[in-house]
C-alpha positions as CSV (number, residue, x, y, z in Angstrom):
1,X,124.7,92.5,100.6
2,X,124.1,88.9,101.0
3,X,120.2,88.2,100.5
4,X,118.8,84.4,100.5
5,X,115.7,84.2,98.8
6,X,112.5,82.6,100.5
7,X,110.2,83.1,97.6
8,X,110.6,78.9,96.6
9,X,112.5,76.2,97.6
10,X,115.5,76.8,95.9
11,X,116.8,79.1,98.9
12,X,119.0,81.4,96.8
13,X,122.0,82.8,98.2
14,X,122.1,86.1,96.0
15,X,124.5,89.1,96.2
16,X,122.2,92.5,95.7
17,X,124.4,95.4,95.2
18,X,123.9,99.3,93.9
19,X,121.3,101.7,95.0
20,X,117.5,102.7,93.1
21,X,117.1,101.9,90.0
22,X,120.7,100.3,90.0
23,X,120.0,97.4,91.5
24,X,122.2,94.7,90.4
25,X,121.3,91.2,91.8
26,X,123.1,87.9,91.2
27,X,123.1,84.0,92.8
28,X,119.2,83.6,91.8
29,X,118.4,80.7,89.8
30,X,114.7,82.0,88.9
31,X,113.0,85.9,87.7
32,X,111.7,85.7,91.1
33,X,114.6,86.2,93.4
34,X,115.6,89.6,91.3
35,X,111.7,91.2,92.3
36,X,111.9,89.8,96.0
37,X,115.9,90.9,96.1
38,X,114.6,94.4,95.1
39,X,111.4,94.3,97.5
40,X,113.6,92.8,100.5
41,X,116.4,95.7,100.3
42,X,113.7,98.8,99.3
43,X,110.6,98.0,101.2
44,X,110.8,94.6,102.8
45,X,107.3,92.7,103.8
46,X,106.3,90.3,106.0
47,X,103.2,87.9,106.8
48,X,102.0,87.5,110.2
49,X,101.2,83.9,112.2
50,X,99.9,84.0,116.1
51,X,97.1,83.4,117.8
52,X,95.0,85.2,119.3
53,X,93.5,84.7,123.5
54,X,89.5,83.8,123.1
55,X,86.7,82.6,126.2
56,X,86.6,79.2,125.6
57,X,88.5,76.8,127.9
58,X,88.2,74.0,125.6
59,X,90.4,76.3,122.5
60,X,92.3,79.4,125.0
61,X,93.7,80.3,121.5
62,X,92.6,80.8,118.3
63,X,95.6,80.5,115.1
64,X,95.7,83.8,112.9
65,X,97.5,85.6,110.2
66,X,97.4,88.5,108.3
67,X,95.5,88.3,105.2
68,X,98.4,89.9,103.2
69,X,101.7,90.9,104.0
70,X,102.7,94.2,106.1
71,X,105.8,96.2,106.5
72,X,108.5,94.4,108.5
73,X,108.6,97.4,110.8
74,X,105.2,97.5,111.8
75,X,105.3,93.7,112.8
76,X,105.9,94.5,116.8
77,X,103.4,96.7,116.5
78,X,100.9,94.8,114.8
79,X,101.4,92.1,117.5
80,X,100.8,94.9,120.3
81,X,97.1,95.2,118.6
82,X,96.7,91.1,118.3
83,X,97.5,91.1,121.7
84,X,94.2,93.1,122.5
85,X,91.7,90.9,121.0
86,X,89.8,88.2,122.9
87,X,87.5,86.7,120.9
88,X,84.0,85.7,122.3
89,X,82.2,84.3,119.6
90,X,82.4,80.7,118.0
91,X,85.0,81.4,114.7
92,X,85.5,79.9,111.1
93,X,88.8,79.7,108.7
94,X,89.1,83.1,107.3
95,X,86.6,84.9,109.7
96,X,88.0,88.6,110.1
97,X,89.2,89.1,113.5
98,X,90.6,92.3,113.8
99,X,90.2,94.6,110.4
100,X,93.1,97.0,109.0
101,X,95.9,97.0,110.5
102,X,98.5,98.8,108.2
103,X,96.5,97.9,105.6
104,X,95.4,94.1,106.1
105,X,93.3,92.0,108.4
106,X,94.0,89.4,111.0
107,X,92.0,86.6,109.9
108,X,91.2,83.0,111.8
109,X,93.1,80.1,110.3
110,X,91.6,77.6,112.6
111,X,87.7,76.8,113.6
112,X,86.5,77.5,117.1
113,X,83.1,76.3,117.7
114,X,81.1,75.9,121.0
């Protein structure tokens, strides 16, 4: 399985093959692309970027992420909850805007004042 890695800017093209514990990975340049190799074909992550609907006509939308990464199959559904929130009160960067989902919060990565 072809794999490139995104952990730095060296965009790896590695070849990952075996199952478990017999993971054999080759093509990376660093120690880093083995781990993310290994987290990519076992349990891959992802982080989050939106943003989210608020009141104010002057900002409609606020910029958020998720504070940590979450499983790549519960991004759609992650984005189902974002969808939910409108936000109503004036916002700073890192401001929680929707706690724990799948283990992580949506928080603001822009201001939005009055």
């Amino acid at each position: 399985m072809e794999i490139i890695c995104i952990v730095c800017p060296n965009g790896c093209r590695m070849e990952a093959s075996g199952e478990g514990g017999n993971l054999q990975v080759s093509g990376n340049l660093c120690p880093k692309g083995i781990d993310f190799a290994k987290a990519e074909i076992t349990a891959p992550m992802r982080s989050l970027t939106t943003t989210v609907a608020t009141v104010f006509p002057e900002s409609p939308r606020l910029p958020v992420k998720t504070r940590s990464e979450i499983p790549k199959g519960k991004v759609m559904e992650a984005m189902a909850k974002i969808r939910t929130v409108v936000v109503h009160e004036p916002k700073k960067v890192g401001d929680v805007i929707l706690p724990d989902v799948f283990g992580t919060d949506i928080i603001a990565t822009g201001e939005l004042a009055r």
